[in-house]
VEXMI-437452 format. One record per atom (N, C-alpha, C, O): x, y, z; residue in three letters. Coordinates in steps of 0.1 Angstrom, whole numbers, padded with zeros to 4 digits, always signed. Layout:
# residues N
XYZAla;...
END
This chain:
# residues 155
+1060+0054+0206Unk;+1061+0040+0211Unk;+1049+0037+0219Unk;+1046+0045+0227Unk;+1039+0025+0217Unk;+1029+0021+0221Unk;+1030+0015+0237Unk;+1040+0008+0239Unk;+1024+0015+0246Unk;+1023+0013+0258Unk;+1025-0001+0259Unk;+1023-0009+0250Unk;+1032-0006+0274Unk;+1036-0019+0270Unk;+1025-0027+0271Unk;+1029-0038+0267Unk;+1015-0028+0273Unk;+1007-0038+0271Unk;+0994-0032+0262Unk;+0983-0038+0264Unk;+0994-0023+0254Unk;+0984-0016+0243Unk;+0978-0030+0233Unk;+0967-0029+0229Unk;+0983-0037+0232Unk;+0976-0047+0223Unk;+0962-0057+0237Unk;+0951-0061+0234Unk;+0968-0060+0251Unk;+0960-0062+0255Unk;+0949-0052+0261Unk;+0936-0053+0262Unk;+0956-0045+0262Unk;+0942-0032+0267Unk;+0931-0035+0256Unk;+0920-0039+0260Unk;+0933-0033+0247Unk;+0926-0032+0236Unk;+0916-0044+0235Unk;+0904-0041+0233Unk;+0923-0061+0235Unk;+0917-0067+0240Unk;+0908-0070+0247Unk;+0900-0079+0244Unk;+0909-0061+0261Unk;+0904-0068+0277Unk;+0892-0055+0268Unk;+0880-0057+0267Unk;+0898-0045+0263Unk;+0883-0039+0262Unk;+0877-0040+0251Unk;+0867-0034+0251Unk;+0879-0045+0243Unk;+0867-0055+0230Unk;+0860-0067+0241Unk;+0848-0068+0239Unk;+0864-0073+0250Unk;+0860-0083+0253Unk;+0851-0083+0262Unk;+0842-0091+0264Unk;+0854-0067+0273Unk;+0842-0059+0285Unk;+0831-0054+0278Unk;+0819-0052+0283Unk;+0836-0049+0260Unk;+0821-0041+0257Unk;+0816-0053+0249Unk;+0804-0050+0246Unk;+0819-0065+0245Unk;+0812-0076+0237Unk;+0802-0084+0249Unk;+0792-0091+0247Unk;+0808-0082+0261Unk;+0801-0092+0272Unk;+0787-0080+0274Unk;+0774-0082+0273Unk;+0794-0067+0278Unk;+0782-0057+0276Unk;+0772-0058+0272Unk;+0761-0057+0278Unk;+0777-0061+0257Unk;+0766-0059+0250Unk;+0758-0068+0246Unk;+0748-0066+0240Unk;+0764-0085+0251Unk;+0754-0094+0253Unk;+0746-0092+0267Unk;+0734-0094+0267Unk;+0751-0090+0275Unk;+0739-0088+0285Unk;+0730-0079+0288Unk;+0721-0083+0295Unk;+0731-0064+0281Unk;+0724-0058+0281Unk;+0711-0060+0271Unk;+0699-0057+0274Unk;+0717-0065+0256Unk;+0705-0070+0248Unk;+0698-0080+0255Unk;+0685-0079+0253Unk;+0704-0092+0262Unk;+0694-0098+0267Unk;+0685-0094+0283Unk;+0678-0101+0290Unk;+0689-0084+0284Unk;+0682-0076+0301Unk;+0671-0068+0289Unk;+0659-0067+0293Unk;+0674-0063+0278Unk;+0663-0054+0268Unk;+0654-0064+0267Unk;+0643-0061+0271Unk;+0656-0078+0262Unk;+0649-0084+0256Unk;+0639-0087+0268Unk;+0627-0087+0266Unk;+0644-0089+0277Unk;+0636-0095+0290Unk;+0628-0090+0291Unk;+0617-0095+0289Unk;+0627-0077+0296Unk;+0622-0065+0301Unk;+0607-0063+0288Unk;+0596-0062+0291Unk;+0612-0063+0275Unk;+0604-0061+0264Unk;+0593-0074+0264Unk;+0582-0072+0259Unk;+0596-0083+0268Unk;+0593-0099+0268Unk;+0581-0095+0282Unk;+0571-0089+0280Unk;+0585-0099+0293Unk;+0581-0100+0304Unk;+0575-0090+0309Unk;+0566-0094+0317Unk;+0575-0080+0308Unk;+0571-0065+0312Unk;+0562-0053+0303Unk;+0555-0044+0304Unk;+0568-0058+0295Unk;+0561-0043+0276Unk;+0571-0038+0284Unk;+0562-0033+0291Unk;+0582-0035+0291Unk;+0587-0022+0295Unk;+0604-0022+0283Unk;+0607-0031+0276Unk;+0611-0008+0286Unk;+0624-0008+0288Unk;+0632-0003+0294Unk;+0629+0004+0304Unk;+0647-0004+0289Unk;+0656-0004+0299Unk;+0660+0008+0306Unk;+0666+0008+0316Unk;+0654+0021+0300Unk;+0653+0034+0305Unk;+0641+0033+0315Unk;+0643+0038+0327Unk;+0630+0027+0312Unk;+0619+0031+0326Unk;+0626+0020+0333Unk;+0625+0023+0345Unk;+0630+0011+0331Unk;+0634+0000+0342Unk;+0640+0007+0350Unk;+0637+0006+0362Unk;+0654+0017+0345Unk;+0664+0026+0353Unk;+0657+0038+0363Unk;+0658+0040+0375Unk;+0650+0045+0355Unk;+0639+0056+0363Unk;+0632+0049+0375Unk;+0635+0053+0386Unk;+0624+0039+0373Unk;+0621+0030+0384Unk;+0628+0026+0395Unk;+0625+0026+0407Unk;+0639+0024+0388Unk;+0650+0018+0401Unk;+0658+0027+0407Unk;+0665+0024+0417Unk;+0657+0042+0399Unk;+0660+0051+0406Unk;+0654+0057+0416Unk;+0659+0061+0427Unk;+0639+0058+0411Unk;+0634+0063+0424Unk;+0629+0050+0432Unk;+0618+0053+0437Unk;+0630+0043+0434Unk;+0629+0033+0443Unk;+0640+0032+0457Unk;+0639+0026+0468Unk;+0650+0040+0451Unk;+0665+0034+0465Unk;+0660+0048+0470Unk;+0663+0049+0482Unk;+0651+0063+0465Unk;+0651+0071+0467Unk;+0640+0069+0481Unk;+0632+0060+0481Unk;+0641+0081+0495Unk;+0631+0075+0502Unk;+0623+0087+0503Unk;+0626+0091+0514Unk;+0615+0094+0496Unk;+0607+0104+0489Unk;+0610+0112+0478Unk;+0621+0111+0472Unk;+0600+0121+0476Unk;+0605+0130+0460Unk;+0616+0138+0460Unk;+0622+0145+0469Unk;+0618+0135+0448Unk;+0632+0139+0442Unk;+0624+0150+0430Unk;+0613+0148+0426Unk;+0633+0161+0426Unk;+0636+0166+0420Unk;+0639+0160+0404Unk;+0643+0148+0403Unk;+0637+0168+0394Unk;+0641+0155+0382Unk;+0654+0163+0376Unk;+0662+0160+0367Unk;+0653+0174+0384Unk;+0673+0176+0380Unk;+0682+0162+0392Unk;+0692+0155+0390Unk;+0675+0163+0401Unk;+0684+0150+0407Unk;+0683+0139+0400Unk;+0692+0132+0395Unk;+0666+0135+0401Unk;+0666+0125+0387Unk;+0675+0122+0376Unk;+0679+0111+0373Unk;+0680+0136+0367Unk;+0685+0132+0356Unk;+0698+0134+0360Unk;+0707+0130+0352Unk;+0703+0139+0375Unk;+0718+0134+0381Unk;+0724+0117+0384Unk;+0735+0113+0383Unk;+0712+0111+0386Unk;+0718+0100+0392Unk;+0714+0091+0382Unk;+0716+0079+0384Unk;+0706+0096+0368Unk;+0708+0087+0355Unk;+0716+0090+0343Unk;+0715+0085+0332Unk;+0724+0100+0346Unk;+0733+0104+0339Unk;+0732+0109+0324Unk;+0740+0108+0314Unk;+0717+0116+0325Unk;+0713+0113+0313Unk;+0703+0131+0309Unk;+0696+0134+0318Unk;+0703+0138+0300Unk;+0698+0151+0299Unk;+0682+0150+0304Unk;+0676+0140+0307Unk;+0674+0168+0304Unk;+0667+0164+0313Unk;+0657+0165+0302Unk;+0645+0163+0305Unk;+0659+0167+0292Unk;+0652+0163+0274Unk;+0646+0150+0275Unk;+0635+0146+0274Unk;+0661+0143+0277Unk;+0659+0127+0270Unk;+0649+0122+0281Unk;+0644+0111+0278Unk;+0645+0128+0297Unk;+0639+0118+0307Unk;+0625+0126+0309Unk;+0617+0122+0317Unk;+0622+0137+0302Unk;+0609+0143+0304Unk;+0597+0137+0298Unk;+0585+0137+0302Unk;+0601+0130+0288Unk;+0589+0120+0277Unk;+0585+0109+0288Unk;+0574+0108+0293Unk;+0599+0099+0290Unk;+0596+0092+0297Unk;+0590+0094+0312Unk;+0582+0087+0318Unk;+0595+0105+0316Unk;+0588+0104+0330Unk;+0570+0107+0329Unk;+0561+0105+0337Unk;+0570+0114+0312Unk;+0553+0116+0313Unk;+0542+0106+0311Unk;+0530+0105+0313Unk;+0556+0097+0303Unk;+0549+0083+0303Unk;+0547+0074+0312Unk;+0538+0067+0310Unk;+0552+0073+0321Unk;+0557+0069+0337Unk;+0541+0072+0346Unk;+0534+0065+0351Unk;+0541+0088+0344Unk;+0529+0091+0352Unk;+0516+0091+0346Unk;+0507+0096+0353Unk;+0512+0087+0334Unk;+0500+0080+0322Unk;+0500+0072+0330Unk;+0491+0072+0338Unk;+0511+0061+0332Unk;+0509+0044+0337Unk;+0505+0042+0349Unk;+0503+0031+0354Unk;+0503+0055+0356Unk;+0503+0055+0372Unk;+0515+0047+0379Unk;+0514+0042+0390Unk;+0523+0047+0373Unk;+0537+0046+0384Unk;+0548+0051+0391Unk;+0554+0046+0400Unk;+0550+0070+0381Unk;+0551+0079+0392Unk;+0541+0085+0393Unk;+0531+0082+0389Unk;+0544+0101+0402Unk;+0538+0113+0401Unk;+0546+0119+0403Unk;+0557+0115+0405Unk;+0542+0132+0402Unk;+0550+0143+0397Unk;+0539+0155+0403Unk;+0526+0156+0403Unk;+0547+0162+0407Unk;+0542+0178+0413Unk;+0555+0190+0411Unk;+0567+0190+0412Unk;+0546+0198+0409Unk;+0551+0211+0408Unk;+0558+0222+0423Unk;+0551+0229+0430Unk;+0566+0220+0425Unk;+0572+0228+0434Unk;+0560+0237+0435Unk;+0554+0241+0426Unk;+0558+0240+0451Unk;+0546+0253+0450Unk;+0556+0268+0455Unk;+0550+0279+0454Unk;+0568+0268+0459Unk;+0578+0278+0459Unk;+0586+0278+0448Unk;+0597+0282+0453Unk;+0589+0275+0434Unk;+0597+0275+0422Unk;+0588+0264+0414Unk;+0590+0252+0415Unk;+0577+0271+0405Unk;+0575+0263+0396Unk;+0575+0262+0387Unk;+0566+0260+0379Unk;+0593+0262+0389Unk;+0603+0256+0372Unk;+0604+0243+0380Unk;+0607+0234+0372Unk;+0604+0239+0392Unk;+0611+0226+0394Unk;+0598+0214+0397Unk;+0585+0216+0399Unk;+0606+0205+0395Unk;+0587+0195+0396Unk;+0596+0182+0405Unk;+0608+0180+0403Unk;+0588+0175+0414Unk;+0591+0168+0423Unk;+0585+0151+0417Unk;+0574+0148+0414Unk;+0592+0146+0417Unk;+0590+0129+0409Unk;+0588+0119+0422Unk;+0591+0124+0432Unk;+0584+0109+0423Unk;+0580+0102+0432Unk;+0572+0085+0427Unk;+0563+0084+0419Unk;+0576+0077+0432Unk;+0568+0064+0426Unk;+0559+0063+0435Unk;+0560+0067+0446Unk;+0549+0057+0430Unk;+0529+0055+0434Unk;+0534+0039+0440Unk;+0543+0032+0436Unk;+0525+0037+0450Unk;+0524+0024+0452Unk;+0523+0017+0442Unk;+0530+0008+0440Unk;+0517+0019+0436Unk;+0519+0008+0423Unk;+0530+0007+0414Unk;+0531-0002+0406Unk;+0538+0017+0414Unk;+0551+0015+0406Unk;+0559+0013+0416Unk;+0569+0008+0413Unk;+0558+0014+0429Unk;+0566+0002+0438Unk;+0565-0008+0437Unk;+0575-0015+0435Unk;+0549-0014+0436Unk;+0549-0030+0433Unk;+0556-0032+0421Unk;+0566-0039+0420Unk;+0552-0025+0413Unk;+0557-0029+0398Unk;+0568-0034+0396Unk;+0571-0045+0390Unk;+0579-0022+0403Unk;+0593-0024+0403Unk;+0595-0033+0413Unk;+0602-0043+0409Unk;+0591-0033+0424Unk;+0599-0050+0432Unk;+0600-0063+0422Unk;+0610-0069+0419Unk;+0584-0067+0417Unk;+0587-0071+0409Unk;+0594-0076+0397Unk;+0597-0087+0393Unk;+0596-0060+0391Unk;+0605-0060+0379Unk;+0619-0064+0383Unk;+0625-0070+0374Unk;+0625-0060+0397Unk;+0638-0062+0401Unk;+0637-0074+0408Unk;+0648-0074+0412Unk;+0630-0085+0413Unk;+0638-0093+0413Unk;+0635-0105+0405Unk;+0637-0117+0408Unk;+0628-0101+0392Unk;+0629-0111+0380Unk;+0642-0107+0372Unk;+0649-0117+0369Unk;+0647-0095+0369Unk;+0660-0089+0369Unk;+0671-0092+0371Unk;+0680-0096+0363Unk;+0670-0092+0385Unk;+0680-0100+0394Unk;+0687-0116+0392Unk;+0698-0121+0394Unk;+0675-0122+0386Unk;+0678-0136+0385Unk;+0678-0141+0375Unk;+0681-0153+0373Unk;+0675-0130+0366Unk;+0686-0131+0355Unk;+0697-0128+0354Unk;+0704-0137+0349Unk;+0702-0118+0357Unk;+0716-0115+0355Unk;+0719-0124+0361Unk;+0721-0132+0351Unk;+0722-0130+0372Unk;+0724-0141+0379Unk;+0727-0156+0368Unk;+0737-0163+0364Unk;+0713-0156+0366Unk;+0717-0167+0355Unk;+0725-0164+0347Unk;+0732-0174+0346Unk;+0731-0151+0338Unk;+0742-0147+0328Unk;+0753-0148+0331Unk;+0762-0146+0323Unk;+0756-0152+0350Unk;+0768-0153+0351Unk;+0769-0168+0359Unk;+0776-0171+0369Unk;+0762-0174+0352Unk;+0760-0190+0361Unk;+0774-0195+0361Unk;+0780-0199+0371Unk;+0781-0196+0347Unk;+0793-0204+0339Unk;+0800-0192+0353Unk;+0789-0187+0353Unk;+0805-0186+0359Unk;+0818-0182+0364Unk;+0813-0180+0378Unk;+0803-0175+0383Unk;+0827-0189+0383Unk;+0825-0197+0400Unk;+0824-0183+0409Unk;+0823-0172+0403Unk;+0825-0183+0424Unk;+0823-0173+0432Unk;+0837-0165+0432Unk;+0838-0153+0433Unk;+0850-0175+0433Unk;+0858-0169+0430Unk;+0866-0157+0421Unk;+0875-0149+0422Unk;+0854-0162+0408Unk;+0859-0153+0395Unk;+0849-0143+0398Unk;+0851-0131+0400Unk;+0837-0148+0400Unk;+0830-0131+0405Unk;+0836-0122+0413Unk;+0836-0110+0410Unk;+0843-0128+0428Unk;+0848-0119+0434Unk;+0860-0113+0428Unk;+0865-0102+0432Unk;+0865-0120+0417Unk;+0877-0116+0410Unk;+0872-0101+0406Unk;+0875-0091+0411Unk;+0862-0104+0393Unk;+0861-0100+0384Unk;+0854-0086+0392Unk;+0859-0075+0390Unk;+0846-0086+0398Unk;+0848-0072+0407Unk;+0853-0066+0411Unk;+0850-0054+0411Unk;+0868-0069+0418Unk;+0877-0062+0423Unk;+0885-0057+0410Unk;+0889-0045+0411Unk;+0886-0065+0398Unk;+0893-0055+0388Unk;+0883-0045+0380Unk;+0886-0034+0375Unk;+0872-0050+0381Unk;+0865-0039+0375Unk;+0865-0027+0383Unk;+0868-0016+0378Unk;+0862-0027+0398Unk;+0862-0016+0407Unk;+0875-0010+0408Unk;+0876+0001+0413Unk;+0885-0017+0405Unk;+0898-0007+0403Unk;+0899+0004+0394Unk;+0902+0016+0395Unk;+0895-0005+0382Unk;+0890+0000+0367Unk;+0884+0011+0369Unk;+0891+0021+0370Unk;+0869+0012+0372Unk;+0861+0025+0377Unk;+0867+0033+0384Unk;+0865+0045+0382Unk;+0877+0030+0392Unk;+0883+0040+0405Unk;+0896+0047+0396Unk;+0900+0059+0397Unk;+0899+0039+0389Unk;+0911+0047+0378Unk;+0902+0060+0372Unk;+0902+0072+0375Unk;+0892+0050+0362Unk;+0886+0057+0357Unk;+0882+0071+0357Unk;+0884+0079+0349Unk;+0874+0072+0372Unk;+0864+0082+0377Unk;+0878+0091+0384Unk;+0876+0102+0388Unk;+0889+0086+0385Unk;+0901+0094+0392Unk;+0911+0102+0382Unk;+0921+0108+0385Unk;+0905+0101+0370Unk;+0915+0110+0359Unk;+0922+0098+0351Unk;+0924+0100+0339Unk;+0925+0089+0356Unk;+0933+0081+0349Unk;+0937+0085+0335Unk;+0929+0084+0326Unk;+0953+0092+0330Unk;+0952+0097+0318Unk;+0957+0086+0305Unk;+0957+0074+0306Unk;+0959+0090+0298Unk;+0968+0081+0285Unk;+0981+0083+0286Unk;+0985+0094+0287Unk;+0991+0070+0287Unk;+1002+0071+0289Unk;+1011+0080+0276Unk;+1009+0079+0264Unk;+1018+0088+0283Unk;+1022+0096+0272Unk;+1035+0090+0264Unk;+1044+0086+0271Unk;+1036+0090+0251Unk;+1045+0088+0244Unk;+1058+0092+0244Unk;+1061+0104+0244Unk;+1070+0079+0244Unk;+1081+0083+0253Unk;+1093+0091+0242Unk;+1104+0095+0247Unk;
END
């Protein structure tokens, strides 16, 4: 027996990953447009930016959720551009310490708050109310999510 509301689930989630996936293509396109950059160095940037000295790039690849394969190209590309640097632990050097250059601070303020105002614009059409809406279910959503939330089991 299908869950009692399994046809809307299904729904609400075709319609979270179609909105997704228009905003993310147009945050790529921006970024590609406006910048030569993408959406991966945008995130590296913005990671170490909230960071308030060097990080580690196993922390690095903790707080992008992402292997530390897929972020070693990019970070070497990152420090070609002069926007991080990178040093070698001088007590373990297997570990290497990541950091943004003043100039990939500028870079990135900039880059975030032309960012910013776009997304902003992507969500012009829905009033303050439905934003405040639409956060509180989404953050429920996440808090299910990230709390086990399982599949209802079949009765």
């Amino acid at each position: 027996m299908a869950a009692p509301h399994a046809k809307q689930s299904l729904r609400v989630w075709l319609r979270m990953l179609r909105a997704t996936t228009i905003i993310e293509k147009r945050i790529r396109g921006y970024l590609k447009t406006e910048f030569d950059s993408t959406l991966p160095r945008f995130d590296v940037l913005s990671a170490l930016y909230r960071e308030t000295g060097p990080i580690t790039m196993s922390q690095l690849t903790d707080h992008l959720l992402v292997s530390n394969g897929n972020l070693t190209g990019l970070v070497n590309r990152l420090v070609e551009d002069g926007l991080i640097s990178r040093e070698i632990d001088p007590d373990d050097r297997r570990v290497q310490h990541v950091v943004l250059t003043p100039e990939g601070r500028s870079a990135f303020r900039e880059m975030a708050d032309k960012h910013e105002a776009l997304v902003d614009s992507l969500f012009v059409a829905m009033s303050d109310e439905d934003m405040a809406t639409l956060l509180d279910l989404t953050t429920t959503l996440n808090s299910a999510l990230q709390n086990g939330a399982r599949p209802a089991e079949d009765a």
